[in-house]
C-alpha positions in Angstrom: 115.0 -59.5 84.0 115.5 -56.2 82.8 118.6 -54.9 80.2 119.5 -52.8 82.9 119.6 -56.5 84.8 121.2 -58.5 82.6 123.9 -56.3 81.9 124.8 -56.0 85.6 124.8 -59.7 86.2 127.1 -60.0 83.3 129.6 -57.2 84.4 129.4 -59.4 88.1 129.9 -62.4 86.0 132.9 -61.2 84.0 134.5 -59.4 87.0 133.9 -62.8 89.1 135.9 -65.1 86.5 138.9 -62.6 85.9 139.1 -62.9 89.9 139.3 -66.9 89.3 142.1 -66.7 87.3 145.2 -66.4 89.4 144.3 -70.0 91.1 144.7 -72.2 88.1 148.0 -73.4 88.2 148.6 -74.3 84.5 147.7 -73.1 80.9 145.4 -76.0 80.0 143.6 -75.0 82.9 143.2 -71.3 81.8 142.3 -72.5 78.1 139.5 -74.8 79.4 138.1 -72.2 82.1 138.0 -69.4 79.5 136.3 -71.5 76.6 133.7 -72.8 79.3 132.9 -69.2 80.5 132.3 -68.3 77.2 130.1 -70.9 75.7 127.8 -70.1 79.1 128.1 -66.6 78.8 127.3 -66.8 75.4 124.5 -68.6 75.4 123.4 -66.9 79.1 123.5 -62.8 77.8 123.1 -63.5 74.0 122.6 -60.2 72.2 123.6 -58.7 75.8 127.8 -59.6 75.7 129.8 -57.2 73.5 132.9 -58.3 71.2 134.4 -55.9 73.8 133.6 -57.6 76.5 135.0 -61.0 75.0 138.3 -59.3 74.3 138.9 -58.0 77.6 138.1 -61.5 78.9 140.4 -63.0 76.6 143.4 -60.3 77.2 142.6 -61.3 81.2 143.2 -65.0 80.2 146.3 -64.0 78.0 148.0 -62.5 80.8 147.7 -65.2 83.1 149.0 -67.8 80.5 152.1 -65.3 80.3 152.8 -65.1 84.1 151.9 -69.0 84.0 154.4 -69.5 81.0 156.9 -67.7 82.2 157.4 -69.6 85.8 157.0 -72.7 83.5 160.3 -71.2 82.0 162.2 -71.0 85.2 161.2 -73.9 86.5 162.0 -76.0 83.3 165.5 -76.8 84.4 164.3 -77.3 87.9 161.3 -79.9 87.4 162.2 -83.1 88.2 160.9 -86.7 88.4 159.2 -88.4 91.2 163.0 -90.4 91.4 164.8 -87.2 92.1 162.3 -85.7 94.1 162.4 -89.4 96.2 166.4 -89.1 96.7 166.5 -85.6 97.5 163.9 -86.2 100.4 164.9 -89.6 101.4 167.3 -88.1 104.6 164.5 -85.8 106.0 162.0 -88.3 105.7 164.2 -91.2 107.4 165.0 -88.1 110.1 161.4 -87.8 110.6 160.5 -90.8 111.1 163.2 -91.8 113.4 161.6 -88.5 115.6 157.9 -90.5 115.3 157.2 -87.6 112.9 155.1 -87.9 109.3 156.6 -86.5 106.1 155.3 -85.4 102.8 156.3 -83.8 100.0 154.0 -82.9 96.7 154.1 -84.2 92.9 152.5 -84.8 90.1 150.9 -87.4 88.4 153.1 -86.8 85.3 156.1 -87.7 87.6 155.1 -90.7 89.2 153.9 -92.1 85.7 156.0 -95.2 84.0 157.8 -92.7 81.9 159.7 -91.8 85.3 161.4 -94.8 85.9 161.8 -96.2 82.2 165.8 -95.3 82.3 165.6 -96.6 86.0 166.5 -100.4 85.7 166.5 -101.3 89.1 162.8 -99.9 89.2 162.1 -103.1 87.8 162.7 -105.2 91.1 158.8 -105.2 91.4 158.3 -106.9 87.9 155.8 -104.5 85.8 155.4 -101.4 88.1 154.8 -98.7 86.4 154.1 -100.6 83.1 150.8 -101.6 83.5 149.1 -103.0 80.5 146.3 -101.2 80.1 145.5 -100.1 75.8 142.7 -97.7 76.9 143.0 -94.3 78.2 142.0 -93.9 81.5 138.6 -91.4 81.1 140.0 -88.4 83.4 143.0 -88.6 80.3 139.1 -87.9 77.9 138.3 -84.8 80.3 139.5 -81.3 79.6 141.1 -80.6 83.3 141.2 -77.3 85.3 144.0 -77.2 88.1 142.8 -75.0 90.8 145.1 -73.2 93.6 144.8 -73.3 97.2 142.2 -70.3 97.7 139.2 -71.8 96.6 138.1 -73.5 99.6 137.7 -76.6 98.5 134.8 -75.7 96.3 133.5 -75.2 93.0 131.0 -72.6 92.4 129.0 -71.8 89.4 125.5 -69.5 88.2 123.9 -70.7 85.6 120.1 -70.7 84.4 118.0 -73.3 86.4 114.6 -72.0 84.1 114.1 -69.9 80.9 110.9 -68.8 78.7 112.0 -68.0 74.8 110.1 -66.0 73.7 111.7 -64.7 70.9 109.8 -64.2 67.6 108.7 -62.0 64.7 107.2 -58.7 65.5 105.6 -55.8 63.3 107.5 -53.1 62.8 107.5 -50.8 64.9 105.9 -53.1 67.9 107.8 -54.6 70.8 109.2 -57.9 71.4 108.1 -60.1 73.8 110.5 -60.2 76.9 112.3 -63.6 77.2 112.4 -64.5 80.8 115.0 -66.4 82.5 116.1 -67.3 86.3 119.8 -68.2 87.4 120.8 -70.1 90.9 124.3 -70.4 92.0 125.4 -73.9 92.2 128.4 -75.5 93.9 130.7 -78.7 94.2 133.4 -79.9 96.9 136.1 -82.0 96.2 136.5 -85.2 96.7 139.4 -87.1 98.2 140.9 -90.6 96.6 143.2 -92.4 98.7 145.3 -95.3 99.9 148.3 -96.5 101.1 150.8 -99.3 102.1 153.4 -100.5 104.4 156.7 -100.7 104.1 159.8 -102.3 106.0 161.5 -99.1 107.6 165.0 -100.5 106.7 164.1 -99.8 102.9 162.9 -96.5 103.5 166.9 -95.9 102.2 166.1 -97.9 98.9 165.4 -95.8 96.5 164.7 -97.8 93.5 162.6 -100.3 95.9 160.5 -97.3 97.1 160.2 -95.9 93.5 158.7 -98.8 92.4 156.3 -99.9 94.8 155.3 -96.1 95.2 154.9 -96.2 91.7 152.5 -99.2 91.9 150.5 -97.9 94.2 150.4 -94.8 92.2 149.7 -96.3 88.8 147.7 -99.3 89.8 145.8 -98.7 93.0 144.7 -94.6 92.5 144.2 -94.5 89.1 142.3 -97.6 88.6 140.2 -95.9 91.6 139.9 -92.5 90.0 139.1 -94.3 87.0 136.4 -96.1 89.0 135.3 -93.0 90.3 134.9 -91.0 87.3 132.5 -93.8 85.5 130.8 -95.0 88.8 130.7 -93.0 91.4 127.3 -91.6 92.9 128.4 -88.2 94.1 127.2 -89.2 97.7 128.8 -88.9 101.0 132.4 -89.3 99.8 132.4 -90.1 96.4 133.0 -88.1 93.3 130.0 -87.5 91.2 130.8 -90.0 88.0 129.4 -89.7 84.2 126.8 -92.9 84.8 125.5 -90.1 87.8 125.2 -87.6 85.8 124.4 -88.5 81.9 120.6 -88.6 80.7 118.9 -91.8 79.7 118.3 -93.1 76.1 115.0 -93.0 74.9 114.0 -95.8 72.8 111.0 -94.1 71.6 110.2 -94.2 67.6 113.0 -96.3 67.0 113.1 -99.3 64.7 116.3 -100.8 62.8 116.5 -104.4 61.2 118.7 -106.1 63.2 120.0 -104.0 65.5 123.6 -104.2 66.7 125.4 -102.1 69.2 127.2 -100.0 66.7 123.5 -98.6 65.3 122.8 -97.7 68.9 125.9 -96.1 69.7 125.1 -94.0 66.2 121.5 -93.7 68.0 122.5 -92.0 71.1 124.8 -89.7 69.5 121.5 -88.4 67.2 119.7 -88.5 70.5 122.2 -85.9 72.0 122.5 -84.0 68.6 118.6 -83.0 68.7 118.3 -82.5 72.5 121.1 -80.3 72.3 120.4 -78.5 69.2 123.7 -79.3 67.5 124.9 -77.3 70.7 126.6 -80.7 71.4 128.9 -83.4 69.6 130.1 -87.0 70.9 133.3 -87.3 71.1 133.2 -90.6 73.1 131.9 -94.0 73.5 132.7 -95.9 76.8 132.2 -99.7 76.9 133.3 -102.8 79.0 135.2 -105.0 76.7 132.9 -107.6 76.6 130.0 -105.4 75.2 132.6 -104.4 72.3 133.4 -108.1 72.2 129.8 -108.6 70.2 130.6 -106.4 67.5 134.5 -106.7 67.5 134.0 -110.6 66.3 130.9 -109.9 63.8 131.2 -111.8 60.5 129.7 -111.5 57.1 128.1 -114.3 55.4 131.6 -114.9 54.1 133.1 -114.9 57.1 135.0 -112.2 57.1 134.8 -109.4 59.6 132.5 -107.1 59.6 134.5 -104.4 61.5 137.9 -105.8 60.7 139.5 -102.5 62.8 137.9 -103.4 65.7 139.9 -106.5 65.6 143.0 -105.4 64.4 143.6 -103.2 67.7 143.6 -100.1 66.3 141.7 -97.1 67.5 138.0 -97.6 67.1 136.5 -94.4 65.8 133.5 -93.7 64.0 130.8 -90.4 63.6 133.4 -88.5 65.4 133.1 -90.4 68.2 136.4 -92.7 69.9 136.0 -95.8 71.3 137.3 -95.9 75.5 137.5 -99.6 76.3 137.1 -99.8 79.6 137.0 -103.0 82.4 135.3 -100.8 85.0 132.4 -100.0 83.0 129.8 -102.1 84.2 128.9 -105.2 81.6 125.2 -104.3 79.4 125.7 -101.0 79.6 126.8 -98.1 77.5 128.0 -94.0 77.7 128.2 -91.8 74.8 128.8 -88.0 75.2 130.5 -84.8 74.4 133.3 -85.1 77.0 134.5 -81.4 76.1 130.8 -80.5 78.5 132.3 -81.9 81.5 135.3 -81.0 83.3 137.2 -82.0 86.1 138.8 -79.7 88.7 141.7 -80.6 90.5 142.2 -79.2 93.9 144.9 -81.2 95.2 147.4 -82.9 92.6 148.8 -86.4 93.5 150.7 -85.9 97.1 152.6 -88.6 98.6 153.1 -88.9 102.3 154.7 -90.9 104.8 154.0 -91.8 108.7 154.5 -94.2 111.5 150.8 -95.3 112.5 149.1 -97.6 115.1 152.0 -100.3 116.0 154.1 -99.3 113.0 157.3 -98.4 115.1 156.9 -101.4 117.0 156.9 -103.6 113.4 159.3 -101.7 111.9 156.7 -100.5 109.2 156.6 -96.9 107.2 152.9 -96.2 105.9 152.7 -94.4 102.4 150.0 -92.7 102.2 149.0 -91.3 98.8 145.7 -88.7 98.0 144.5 -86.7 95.2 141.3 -84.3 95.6 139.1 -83.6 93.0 135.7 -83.6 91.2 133.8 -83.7 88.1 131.3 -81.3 87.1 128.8 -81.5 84.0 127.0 -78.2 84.5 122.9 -78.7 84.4 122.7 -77.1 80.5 125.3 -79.3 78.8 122.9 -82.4 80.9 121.9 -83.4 77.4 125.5 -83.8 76.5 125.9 -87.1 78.0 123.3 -90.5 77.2 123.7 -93.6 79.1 122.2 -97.1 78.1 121.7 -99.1 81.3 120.8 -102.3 80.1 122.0 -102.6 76.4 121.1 -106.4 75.5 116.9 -104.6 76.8 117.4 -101.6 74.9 118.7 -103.1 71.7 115.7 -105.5 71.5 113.2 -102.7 72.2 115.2 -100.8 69.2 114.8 -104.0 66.4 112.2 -103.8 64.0 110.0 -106.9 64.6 111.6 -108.0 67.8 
C-alpha cells in the first residue's frame, strides 16, 4: 500500500469514528472508544497519523463528552430508581394488561442493583433480593464498556490488519527503504440477547415492594449470573455471546521448568507468556479462577505451618504482578484465564429493559409474565489475540511445567 494509500484509509478511518460518536450514550463509552481507536490507529498508520490528526480526534471526542455531560446535568434531578420508575408505571401497566396488552418500560442496570432498594424495607419480603452474596466482581464489572445508540443496526463493525510484512530496517544513506506491506479486512459482530422471565399473580401487579423485589431477583440473580456465564463460557455460536475461554490463546508449556510448581508460578507464567507475544504491547490485569483452583494455594503452609499466602486467606483482594484475582464459581474447575482486560470490550446495544405481558393461558391463571433482556457482545479484536492466555486443564499443565515431574 502506497503513502498516497495509507493516508486515505486513515482520513476514511478517522472520518468513520467521528461519525460513531453521536450513538454512545455515556462518557465511559466515549473514553473507551477513543483510547481503542487510537492504540489501533497508532499501531495501523505508524509514522503515517499526525499529532494533528490525534487532536482533532480528541477535540471530536471532547465535544461529545460535553453534549453527553450536559444532558447528564439535566437529567440529574430527573433520574430515578428502578422503585420510582416501578410506581410511576404501575397504573398503565395494570391498564394494559387489563386490555390483553404488553408493557415495557427501559432501565438500567445501575437502578435495579441492591443499592435501589436498600432504604426500601419492605423490599425485603423476599429474604435476600437484591443482596446477593457474591465477594467477586462479576467479569463484565472487569471490562471497559461502550454503550451504543439505536442506529447501529445491531452490529459492530471494525477494519483492522488480518496480515503484515515488517520490513523495516537500516538503510545506506541515501538508498530507499524497503516497503512494509500490510492488508486490512473489515470485521463485524451482532449482539447478542440474554433473557428470562417469571410469573407473577396479576393481583400483585399493584404491590410495589413485592414486584420490586422479585424483579430485582430476577435481575440480580438470574441475568447477571447468565451474563456472567456468558462472558467466561459462551462459544459465540448461534445465540450466544462470544466469551473470553472463546477467544483467549493457549498457554504453551514449552521450555518451562520450575521446582515444584504451584498455581501462583503459572499464573506468573502466563502473564510472561502474554508480555513477549505482545511485545510489552500488553499487561495482565486479571486472573480468573473457580474457587476451588484458588483453594490449593489459598490453604498452602510452610514447614511451620503457617501460611504461605496468608492474604489469600484473610479475604482480602488477591493481587500480585499487577494482576487481581476474580474468584469466580462459573469458571469451569482445572482451568485458568489471565489477560489484559483493558484489550477487550463489551458493547452494549440494549441496556437492561424490563417488560411485562399476558402469554399462553396467563389471563386464564391470573398470571403477569416479566420478561427481562439485555443485548450485547464482547469483542477482543484479532491484534490484542495475544492479550488473553487460557490454561484448559491446570492440574496437566502444571505437571508438564515441574522440573523432574
Amino acid at each position: 500500500m502506497t503513502q498516497e494509500e495509507l493516508k486515505a484509509a486513515l482520513g476514511s478511518e478517522l472520518e468513520g469514528f467521528k461519525k460513531t460518536l453521536p450513538s454512545m450514550q455515556d462518557i465511559q463509552s466515549v473514553q473507551t472508544a477513543l483510547k481503542d481507536f487510537q492504540d489501533e490507529i497508532s499501531k495501523k498508520f505508524d509514522g503515517v497519523v499526525t499529532n494533528e490528526q490525534f487532536a482533532e480526534l480528541k477535540n471530536a471526542a471532547e465535544k461529545q463528552g460535553e453534549i453527553l455531560a450536559e444532558m447528564q446535568r439535566k437529567g440529574q434531578n430527573t433520574e430515578k430508581t428502578f422503585a420510582e420508575q416501578y410506581k410511576e408505571n404501575v397504573a398503565k401497566l395494570s391498564e394494559s394488561i387489563q386490555a390483553g396488552k404488553s408493557y415495557k418500560f427501559g432501565t438500567t442496570r445501575k437502578a435495579v442493583t441492591a443499592a435501589s432498594i436498600t432504604n426500601n424495607t419492605n423490599a425485603y419480603r423476599i429474604e435476600g433480593v437484591g443482596q446477593l452474596q457474591r465477594g467477586i466482581p462479576f467479569v463484565a464489572d472487569l471490562l471497559p464498556r461502550v454503550v451504543l445508540g439505536s442506529n447501529t443496526g445491531g452490529t459492530v463493525r471494525w477494519i483492522e490488519q488480518s496480515a503484515i510484512t515488517n520490513n523495516a530496517g537500516a538503510v545506506a544513506e541515501g538508498s530507499n527503504s524497503n516497503e512494509s506491506v500490510a492488508t486490512w479486512e473489515e470485521k463485524s459482530l451482532a449482539g447478542k440477547r440474554i433473557k428470562d422471565h417469571i410469573k407473577v399473580s396479576i393481583d400483585q401487579i399493584k404491590d410495589e415492594a413485592f414486584m420490586v423485589g422479585e424483579i430485582s431477583q430476577l435481575v440480580n440473580n438470574n441475568m447477571r449470573l447468565a451474563e456472567d456465564n456468558a462472558l467466561i463460557n459462551g462459544t459465540g455460536l448461534n445465540n450466544d455471546i462470544k466469551g473470553l475461554l472463546a477467544y483467549a490463546k493457549e498457554f504453551s508449556t514449552t521450555g518451562i521448568s520450575i521446582k515444584a510448581a504451584n498455581f501462583v508460578d503459572l499464573v506468573g507464567k502466563c502473564k510472561t507468556q502474554i508480555a513477549v507475544n505482545t511485545k510489552g504491547g500488553a499487561m495482565p490485569t486479571n486472573f480468573i479462577a473457580n474457587p476451588t483452583d484458588v483453594d490449593v494455594v489459598r490453604y498452602l503452609k510452610n514447614e511451620f505451618d503457617m501460611p504461605i499466602y496468608p492474604q489469600w486467606q484473610l479475604g482480602g483482594a488477591v493481587s500480585f504482578g499487577g494482576m487481581t484475582l476474580a474468584e469466580n464459581a462459573l469458571m469451569t474447575a482445572n482451568k485458568l484465564i489471565v489477560g489484559d482486560m483493558s484489550k477487550a470490550t463489551l458493547y452494549i446495544f440494549d441496556e437492561l429493559v424490563v417488560e411485562f405481558v399476558q402469554v399462553d393461558d396467563d389471563a386464564l391463571k391470573g398470571l403477569v409474565t416479566v420478561n427481562a433482556y439485555i443485548r450485547e457482545n464482547l469483542v477482543v479484536k484479532s491484534v490484542y489475540a495475544d492479550a488473553i492466555v487460557k490454561v484448559s486443564d491446570v492440574a496437566e499443565t502444571l505437571t508438564a511445567i515441574t522440573a523432574g515431574a
